[in-house]
mmCIF file of the N, C-alpha and C atoms, coordinates in Angstrom:
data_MODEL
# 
_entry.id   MODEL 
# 
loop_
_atom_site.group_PDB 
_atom_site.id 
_atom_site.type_symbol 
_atom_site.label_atom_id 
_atom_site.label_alt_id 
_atom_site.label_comp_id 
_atom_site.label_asym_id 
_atom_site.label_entity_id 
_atom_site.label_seq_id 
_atom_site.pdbx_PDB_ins_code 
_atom_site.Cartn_x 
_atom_site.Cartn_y 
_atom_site.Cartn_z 
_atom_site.occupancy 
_atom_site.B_iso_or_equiv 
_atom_site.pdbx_formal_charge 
_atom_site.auth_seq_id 
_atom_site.auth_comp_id 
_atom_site.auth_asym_id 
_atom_site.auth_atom_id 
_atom_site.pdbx_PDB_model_num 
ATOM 1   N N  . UNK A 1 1  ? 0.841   -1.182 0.000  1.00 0.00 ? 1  UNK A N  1 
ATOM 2   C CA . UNK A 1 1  ? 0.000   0.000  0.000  1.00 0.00 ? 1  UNK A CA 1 
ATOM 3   C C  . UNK A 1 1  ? 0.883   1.240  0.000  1.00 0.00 ? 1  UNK A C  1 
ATOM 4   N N  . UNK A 1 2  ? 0.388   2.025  -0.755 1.00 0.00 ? 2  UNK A N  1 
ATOM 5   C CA . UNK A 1 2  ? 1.260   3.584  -0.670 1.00 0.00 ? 2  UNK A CA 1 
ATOM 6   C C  . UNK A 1 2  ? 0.441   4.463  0.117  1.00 0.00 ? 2  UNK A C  1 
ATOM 7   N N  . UNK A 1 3  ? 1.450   5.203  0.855  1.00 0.00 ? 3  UNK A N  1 
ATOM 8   C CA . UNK A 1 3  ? 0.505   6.002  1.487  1.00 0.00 ? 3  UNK A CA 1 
ATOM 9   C C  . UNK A 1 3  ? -0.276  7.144  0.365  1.00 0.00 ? 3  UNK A C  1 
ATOM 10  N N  . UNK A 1 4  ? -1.063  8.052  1.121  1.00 0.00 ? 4  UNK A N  1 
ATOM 11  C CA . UNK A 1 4  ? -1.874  8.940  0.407  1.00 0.00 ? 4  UNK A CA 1 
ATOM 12  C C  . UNK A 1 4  ? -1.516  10.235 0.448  1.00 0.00 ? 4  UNK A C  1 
ATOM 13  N N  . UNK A 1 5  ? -1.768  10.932 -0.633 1.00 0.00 ? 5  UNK A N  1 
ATOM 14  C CA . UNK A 1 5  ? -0.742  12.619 -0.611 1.00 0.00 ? 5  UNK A CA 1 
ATOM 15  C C  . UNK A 1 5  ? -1.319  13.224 0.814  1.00 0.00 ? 5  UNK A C  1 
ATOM 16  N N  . UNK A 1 6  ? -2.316  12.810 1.326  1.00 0.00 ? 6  UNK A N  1 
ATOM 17  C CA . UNK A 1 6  ? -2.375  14.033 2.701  1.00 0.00 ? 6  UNK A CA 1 
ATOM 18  C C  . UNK A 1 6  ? -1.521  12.880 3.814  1.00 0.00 ? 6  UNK A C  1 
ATOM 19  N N  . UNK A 1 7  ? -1.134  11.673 4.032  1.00 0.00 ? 7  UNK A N  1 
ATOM 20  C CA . UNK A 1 7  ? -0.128  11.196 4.273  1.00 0.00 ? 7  UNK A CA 1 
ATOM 21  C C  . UNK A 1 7  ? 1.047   11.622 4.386  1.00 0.00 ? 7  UNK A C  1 
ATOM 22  N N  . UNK A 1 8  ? 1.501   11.954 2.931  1.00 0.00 ? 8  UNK A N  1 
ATOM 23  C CA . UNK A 1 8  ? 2.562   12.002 3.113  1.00 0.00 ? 8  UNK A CA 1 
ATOM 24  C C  . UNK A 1 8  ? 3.505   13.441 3.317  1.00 0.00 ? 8  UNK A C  1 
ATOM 25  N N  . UNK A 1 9  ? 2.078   14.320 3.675  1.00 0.00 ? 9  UNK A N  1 
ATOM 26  C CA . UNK A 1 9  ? 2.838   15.692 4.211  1.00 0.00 ? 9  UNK A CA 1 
ATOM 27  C C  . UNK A 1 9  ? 2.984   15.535 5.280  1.00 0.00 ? 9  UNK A C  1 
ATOM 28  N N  . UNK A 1 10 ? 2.715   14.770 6.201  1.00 0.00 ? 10 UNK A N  1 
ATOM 29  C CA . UNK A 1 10 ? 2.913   14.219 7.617  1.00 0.00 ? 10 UNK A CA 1 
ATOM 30  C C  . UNK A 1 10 ? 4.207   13.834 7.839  1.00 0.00 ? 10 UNK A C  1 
ATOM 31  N N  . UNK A 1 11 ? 5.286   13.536 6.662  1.00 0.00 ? 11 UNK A N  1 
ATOM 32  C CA . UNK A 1 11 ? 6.360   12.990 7.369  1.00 0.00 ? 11 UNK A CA 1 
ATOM 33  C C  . UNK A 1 11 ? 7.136   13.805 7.561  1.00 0.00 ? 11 UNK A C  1 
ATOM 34  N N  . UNK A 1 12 ? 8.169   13.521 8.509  1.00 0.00 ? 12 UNK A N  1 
ATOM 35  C CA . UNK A 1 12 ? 9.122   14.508 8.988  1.00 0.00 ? 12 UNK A CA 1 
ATOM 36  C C  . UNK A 1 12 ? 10.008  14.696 7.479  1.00 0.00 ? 12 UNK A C  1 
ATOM 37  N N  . UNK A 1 13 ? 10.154  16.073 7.164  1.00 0.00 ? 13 UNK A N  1 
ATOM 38  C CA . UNK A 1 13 ? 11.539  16.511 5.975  1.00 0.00 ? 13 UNK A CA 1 
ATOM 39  C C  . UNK A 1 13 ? 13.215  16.082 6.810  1.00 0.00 ? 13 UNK A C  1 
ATOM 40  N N  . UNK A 1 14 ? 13.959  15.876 5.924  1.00 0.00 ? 14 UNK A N  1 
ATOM 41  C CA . UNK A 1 14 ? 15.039  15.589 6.366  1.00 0.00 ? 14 UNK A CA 1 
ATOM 42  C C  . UNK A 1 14 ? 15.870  16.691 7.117  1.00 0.00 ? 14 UNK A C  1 
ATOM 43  N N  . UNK A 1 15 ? 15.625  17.985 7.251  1.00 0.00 ? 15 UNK A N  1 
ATOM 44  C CA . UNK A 1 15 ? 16.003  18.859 7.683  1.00 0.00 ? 15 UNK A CA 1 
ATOM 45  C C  . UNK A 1 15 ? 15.382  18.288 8.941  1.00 0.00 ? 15 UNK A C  1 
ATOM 46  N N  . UNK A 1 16 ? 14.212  18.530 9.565  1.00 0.00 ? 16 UNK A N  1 
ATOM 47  C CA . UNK A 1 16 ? 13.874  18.069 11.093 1.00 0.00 ? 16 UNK A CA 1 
ATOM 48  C C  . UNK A 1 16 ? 14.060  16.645 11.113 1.00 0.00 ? 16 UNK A C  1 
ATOM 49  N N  . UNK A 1 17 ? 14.676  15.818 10.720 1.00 0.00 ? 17 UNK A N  1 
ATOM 50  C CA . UNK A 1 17 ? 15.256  14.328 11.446 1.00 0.00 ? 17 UNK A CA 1 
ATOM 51  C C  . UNK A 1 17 ? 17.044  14.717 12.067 1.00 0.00 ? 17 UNK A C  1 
ATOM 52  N N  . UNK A 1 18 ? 17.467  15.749 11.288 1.00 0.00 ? 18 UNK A N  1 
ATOM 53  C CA . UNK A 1 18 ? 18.933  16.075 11.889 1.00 0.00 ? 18 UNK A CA 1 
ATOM 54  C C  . UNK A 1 18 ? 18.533  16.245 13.088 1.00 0.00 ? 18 UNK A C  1 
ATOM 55  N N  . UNK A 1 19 ? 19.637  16.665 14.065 1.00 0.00 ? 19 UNK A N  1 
ATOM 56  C CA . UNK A 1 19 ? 19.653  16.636 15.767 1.00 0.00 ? 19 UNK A CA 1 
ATOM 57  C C  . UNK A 1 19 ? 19.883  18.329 15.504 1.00 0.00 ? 19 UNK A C  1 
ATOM 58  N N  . UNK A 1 20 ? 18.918  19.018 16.662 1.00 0.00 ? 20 UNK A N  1 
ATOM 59  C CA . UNK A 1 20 ? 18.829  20.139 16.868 1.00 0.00 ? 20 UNK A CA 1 
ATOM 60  C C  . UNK A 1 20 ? 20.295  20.861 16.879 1.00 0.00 ? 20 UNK A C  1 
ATOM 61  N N  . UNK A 1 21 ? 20.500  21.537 16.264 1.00 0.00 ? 21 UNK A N  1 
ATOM 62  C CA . UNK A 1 21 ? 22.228  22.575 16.980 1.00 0.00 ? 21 UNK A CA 1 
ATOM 63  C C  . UNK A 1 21 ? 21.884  22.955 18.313 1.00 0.00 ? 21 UNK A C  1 
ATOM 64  N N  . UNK A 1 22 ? 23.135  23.214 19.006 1.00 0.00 ? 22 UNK A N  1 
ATOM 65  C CA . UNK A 1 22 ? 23.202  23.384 19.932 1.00 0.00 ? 22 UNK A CA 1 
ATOM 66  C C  . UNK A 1 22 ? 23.320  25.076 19.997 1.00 0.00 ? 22 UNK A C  1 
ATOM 67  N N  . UNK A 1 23 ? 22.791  25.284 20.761 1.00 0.00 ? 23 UNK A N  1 
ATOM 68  C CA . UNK A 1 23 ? 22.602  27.402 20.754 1.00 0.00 ? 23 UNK A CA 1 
ATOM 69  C C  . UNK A 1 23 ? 24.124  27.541 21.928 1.00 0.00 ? 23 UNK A C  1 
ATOM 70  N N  . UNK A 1 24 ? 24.148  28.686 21.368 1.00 0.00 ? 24 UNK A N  1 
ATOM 71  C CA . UNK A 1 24 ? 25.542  29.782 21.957 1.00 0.00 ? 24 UNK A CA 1 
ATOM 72  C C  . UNK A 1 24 ? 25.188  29.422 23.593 1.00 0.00 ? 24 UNK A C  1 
ATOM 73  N N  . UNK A 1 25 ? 23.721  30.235 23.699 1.00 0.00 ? 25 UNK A N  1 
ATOM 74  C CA . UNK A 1 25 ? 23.532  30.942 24.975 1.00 0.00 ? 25 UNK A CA 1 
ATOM 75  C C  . UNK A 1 25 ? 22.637  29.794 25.676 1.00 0.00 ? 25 UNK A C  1 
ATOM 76  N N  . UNK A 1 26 ? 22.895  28.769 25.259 1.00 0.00 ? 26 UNK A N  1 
ATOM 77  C CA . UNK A 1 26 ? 21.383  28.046 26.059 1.00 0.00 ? 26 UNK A CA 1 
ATOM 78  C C  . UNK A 1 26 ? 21.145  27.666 27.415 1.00 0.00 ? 26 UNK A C  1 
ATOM 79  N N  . UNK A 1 27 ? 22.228  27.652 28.514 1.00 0.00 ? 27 UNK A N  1 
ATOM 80  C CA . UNK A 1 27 ? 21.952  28.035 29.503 1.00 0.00 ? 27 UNK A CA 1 
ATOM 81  C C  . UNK A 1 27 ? 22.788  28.727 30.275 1.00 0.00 ? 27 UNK A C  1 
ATOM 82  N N  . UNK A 1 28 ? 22.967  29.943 30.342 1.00 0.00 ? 28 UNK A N  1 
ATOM 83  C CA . UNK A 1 28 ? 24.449  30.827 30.838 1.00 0.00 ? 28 UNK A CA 1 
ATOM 84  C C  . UNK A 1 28 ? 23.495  31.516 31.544 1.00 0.00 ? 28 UNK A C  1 
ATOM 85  N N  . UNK A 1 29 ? 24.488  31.471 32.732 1.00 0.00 ? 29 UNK A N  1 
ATOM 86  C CA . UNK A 1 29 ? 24.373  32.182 33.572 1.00 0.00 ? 29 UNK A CA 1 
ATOM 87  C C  . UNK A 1 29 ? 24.334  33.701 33.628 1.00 0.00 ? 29 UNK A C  1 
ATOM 88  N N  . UNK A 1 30 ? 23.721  34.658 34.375 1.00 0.00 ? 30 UNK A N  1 
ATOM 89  C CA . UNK A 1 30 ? 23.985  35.933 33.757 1.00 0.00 ? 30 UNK A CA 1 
ATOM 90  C C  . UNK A 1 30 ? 25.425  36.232 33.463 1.00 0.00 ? 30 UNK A C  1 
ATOM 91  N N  . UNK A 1 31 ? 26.164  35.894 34.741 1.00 0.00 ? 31 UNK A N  1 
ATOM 92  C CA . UNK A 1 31 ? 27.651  36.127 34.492 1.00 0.00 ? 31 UNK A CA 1 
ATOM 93  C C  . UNK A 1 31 ? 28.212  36.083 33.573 1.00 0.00 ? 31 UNK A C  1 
ATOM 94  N N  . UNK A 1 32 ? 28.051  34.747 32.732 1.00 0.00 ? 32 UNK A N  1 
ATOM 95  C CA . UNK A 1 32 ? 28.331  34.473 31.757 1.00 0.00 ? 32 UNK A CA 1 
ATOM 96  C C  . UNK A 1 32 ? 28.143  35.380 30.356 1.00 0.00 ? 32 UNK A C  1 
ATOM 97  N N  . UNK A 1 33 ? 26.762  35.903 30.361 1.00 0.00 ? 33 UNK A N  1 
ATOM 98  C CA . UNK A 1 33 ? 25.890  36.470 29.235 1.00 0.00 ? 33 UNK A CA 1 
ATOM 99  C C  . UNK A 1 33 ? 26.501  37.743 29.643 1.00 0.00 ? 33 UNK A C  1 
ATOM 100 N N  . UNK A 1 34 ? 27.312  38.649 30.933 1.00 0.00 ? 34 UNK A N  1 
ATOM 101 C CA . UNK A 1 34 ? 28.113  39.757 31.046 1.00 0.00 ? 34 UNK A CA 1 
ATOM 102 C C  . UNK A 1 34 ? 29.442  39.615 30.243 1.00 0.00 ? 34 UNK A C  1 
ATOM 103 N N  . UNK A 1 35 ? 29.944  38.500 30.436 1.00 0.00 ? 35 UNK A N  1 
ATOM 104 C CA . UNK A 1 35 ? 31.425  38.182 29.772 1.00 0.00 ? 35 UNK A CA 1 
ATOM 105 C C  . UNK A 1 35 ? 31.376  38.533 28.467 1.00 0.00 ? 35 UNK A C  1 
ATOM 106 N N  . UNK A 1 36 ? 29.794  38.025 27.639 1.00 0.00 ? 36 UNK A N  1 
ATOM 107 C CA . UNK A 1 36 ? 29.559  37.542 26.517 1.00 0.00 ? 36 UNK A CA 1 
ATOM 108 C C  . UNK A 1 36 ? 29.766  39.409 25.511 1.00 0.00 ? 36 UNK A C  1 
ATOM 109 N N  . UNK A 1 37 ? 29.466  40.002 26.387 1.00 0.00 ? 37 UNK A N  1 
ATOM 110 C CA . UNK A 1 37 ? 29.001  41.891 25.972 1.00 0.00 ? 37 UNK A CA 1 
ATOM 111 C C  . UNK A 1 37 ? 30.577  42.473 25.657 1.00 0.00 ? 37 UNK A C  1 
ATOM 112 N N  . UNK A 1 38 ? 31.974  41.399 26.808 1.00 0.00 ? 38 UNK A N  1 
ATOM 113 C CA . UNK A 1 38 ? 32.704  42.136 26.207 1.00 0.00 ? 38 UNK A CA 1 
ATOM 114 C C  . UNK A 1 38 ? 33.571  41.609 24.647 1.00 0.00 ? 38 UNK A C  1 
ATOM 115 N N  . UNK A 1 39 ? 32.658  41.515 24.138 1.00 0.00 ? 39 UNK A N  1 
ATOM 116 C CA . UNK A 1 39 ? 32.841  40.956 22.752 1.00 0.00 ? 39 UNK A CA 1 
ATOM 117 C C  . UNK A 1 39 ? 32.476  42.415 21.533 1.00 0.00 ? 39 UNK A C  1 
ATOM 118 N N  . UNK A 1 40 ? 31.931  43.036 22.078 1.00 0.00 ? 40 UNK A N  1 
ATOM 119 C CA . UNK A 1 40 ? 31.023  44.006 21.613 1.00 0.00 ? 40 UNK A CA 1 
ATOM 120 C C  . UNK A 1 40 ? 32.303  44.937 21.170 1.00 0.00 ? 40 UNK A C  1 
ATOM 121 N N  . UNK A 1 41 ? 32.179  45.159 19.953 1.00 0.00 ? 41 UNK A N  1 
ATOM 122 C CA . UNK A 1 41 ? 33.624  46.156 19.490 1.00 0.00 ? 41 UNK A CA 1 
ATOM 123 C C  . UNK A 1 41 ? 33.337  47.815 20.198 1.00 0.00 ? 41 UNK A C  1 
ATOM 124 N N  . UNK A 1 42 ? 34.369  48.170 20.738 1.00 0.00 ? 42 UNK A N  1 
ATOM 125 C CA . UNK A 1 42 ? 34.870  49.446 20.876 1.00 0.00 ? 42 UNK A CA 1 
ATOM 126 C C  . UNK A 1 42 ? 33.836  50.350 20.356 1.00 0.00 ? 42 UNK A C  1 
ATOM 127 N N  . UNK A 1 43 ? 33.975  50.091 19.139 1.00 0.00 ? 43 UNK A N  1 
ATOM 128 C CA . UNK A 1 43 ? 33.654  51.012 17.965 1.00 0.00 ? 43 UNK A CA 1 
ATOM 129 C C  . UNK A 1 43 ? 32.209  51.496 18.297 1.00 0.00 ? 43 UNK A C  1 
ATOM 130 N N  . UNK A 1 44 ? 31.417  50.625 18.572 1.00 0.00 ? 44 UNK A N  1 
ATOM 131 C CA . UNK A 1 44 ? 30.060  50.659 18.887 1.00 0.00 ? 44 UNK A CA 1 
ATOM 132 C C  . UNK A 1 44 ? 29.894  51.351 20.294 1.00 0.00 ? 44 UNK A C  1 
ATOM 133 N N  . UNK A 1 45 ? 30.094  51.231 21.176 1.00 0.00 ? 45 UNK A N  1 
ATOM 134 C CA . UNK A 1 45 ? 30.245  51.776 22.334 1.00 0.00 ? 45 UNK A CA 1 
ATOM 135 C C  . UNK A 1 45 ? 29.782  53.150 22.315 1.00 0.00 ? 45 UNK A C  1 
ATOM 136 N N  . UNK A 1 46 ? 30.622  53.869 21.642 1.00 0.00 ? 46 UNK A N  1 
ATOM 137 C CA . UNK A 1 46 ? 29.601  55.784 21.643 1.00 0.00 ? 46 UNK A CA 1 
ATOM 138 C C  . UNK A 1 46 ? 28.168  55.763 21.182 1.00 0.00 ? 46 UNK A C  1 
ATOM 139 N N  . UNK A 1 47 ? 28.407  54.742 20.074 1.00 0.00 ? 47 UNK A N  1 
ATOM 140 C CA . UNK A 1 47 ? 27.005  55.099 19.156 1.00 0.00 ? 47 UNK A CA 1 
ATOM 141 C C  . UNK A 1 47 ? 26.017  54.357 20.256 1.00 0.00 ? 47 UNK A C  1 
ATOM 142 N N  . UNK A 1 48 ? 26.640  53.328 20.739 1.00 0.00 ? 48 UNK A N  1 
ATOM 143 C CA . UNK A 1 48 ? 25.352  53.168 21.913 1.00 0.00 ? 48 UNK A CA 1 
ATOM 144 C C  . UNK A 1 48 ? 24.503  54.149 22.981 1.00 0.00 ? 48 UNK A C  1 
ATOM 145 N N  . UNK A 1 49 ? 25.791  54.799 23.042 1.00 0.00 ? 49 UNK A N  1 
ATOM 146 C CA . UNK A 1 49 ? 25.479  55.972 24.396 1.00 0.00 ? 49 UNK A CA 1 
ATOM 147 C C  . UNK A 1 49 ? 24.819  57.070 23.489 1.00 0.00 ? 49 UNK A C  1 
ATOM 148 N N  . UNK A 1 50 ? 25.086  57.410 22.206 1.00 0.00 ? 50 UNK A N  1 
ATOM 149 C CA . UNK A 1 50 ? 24.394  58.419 21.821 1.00 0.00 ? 50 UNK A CA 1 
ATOM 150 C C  . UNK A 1 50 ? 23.035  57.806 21.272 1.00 0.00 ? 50 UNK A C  1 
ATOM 151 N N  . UNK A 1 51 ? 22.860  56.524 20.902 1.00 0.00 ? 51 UNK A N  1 
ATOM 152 C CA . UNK A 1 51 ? 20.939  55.870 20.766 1.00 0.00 ? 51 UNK A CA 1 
ATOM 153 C C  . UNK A 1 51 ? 20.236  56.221 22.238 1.00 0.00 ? 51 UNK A C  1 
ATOM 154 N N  . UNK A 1 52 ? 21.070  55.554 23.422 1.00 0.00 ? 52 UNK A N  1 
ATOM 155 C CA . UNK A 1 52 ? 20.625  55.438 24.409 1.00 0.00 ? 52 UNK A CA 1 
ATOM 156 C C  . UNK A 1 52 ? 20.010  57.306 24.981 1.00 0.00 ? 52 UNK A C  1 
ATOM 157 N N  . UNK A 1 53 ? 21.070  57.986 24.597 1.00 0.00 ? 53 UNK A N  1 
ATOM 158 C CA . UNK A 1 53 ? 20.639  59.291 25.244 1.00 0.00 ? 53 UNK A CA 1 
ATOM 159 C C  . UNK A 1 53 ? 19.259  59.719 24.585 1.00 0.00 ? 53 UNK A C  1 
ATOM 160 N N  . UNK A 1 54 ? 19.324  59.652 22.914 1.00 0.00 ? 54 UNK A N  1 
ATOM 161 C CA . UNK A 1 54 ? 18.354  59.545 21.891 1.00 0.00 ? 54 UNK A CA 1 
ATOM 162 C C  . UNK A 1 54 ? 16.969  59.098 22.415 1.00 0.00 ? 54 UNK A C  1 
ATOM 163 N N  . UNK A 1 55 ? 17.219  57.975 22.669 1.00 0.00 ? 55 UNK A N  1 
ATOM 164 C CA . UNK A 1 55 ? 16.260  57.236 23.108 1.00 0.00 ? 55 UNK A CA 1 
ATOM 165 C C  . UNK A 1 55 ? 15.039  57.858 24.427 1.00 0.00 ? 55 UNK A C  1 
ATOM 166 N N  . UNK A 1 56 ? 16.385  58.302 25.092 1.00 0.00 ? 56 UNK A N  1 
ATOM 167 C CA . UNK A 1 56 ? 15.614  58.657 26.431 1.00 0.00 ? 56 UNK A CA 1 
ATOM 168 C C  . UNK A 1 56 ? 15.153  59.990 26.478 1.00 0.00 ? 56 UNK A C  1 
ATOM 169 N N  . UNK A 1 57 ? 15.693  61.149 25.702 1.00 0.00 ? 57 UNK A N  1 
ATOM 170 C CA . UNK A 1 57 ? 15.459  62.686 25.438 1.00 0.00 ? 57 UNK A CA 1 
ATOM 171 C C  . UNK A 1 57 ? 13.883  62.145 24.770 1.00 0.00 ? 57 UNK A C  1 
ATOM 172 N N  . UNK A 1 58 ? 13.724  61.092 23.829 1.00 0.00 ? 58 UNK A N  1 
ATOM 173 C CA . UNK A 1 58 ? 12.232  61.240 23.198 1.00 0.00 ? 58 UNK A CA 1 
ATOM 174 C C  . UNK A 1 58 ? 11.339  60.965 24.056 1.00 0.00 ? 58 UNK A C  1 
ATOM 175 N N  . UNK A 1 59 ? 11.896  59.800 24.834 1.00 0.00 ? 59 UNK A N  1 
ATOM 176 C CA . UNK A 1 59 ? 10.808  59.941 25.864 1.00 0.00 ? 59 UNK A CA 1 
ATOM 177 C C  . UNK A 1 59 ? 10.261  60.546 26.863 1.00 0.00 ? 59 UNK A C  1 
ATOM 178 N N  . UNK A 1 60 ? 11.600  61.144 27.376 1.00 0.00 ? 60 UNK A N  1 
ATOM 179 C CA . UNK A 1 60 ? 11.079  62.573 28.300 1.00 0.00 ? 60 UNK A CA 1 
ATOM 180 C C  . UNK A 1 60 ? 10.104  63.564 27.448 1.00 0.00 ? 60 UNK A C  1 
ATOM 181 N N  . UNK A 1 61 ? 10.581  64.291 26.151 1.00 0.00 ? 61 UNK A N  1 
ATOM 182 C CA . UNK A 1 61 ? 10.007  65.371 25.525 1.00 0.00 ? 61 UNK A CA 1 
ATOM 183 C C  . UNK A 1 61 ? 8.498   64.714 25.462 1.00 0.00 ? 61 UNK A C  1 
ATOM 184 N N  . UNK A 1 62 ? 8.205   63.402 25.019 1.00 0.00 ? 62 UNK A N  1 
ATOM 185 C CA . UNK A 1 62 ? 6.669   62.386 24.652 1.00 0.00 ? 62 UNK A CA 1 
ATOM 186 C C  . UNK A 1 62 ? 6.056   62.354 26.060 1.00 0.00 ? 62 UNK A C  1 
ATOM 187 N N  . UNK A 1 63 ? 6.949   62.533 27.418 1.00 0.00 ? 63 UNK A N  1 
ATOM 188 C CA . UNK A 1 63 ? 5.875   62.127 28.781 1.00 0.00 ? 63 UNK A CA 1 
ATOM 189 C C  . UNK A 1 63 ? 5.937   63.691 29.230 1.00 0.00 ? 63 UNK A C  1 
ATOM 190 N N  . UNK A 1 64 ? 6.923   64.602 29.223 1.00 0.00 ? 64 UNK A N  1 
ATOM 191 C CA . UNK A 1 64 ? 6.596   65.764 29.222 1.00 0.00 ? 64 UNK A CA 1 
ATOM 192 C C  . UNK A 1 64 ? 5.527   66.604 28.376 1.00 0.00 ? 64 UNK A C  1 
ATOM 193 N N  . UNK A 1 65 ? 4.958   66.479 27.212 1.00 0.00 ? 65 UNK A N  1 
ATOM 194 C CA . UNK A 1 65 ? 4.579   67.096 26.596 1.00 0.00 ? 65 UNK A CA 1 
ATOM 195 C C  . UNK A 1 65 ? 2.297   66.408 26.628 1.00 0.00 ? 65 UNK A C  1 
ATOM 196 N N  . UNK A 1 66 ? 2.743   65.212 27.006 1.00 0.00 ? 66 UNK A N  1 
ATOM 197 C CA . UNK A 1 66 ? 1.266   64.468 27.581 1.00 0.00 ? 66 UNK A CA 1 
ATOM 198 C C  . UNK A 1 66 ? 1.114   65.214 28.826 1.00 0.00 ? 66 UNK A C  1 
ATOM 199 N N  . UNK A 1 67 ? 1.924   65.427 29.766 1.00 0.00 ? 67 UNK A N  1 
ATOM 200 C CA . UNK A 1 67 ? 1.501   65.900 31.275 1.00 0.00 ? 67 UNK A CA 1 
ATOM 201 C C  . UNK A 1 67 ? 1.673   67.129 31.545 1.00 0.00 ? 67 UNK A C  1 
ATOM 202 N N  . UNK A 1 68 ? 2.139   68.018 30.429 1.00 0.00 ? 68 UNK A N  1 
ATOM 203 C CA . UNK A 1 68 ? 2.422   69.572 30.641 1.00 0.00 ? 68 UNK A CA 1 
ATOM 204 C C  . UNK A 1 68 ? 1.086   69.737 29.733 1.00 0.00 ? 68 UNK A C  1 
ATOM 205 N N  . UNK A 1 69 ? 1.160   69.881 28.511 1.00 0.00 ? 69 UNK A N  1 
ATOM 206 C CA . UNK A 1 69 ? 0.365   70.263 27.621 1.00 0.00 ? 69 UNK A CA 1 
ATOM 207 C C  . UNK A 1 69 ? -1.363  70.465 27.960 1.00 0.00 ? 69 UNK A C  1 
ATOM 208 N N  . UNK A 1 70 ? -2.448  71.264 28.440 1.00 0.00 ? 70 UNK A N  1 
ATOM 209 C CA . UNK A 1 70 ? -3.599  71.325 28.766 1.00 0.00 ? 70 UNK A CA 1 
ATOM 210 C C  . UNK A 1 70 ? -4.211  71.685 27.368 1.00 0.00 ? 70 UNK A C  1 
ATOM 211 N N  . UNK A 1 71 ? -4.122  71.721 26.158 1.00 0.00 ? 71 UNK A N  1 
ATOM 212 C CA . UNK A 1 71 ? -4.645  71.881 24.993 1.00 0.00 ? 71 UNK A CA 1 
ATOM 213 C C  . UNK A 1 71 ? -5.078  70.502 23.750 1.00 0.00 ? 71 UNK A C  1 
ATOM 214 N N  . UNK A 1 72 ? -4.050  69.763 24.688 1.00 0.00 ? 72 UNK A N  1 
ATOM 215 C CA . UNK A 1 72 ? -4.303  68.340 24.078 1.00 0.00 ? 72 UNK A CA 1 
ATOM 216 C C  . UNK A 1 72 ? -5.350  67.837 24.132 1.00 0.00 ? 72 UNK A C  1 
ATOM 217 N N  . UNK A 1 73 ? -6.243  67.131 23.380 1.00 0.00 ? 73 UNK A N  1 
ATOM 218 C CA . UNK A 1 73 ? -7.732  66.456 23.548 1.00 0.00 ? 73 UNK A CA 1 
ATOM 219 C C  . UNK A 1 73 ? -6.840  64.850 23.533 1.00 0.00 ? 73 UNK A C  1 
ATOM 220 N N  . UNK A 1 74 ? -7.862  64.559 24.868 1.00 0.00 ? 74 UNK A N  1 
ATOM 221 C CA . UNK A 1 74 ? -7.276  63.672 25.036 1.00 0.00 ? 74 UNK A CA 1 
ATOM 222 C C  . UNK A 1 74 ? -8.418  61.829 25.100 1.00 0.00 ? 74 UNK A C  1 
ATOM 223 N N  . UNK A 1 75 ? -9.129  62.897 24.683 1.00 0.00 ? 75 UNK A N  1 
ATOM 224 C CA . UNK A 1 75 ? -10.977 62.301 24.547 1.00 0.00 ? 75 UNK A CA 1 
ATOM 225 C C  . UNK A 1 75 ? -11.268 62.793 23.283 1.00 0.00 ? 75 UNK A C  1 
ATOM 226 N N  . UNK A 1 76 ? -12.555 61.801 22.912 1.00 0.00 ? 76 UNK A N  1 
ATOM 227 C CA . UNK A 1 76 ? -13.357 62.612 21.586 1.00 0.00 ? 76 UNK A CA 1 
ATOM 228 C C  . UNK A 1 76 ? -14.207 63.635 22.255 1.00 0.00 ? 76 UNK A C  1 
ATOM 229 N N  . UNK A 1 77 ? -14.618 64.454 21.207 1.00 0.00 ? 77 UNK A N  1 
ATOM 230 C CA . UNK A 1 77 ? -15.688 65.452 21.631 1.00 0.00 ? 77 UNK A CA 1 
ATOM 231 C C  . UNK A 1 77 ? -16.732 65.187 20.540 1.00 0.00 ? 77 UNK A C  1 
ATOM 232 N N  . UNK A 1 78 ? -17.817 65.158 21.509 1.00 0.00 ? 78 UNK A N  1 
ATOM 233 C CA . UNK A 1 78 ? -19.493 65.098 20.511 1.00 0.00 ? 78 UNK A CA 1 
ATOM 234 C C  . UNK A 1 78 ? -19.682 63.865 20.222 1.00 0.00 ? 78 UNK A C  1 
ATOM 235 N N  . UNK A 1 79 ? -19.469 62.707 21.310 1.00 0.00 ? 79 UNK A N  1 
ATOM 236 C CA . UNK A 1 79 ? -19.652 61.570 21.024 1.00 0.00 ? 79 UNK A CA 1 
ATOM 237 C C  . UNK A 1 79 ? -21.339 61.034 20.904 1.00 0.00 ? 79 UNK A C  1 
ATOM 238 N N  . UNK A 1 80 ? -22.409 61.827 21.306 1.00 0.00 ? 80 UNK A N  1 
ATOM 239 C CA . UNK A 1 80 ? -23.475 61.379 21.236 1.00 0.00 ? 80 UNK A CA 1 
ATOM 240 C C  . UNK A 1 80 ? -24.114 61.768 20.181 1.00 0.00 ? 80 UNK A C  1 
ATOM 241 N N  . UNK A 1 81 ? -23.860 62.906 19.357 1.00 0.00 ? 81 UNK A N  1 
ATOM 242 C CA . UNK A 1 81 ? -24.059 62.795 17.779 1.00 0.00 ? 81 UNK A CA 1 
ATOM 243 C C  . UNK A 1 81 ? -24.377 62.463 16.951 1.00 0.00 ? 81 UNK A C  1 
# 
């Protein structure tokens, strides 16, 4: 007997019968995953600090500008209309 075409999408492809790889990080300790950062080139290092500052100036100006601002609608108006 042969199996049947909705059969035979059921079988495993030869890609999933190989044995899983083994991952970098699969169980490290934080310590470990600290060691792992000083891998991180030099180079990158400013541009981090200048995303990071980036990052955080937008969000101040975005939570400053919700809690200062009294002109903002912050509701609809004329919802029974």
């Amino acid at each position: 007997m042969q199996p049947t075409l909705a059969l035979r999408m059921f079988r495993p492809t030869m890609r999933m019968m190989r044995p899983v790889p083994k991952e970098e990080h699969s169980a490290h300790t934080i310590s470990q995953r600290l060691r792992a950062l000083k891998r991180i080139p030099p180079e990158l290092i400013p541009l981090g600090v200048v995303v990071g500052i980036a990052v955080g100036a937008a969000f101040y100006s975005l939570g400053r500008k919700l809690v200062v601002d009294k002109t903002m609608r912050l509701n609809r108006q004329n919802r029974g209309e």
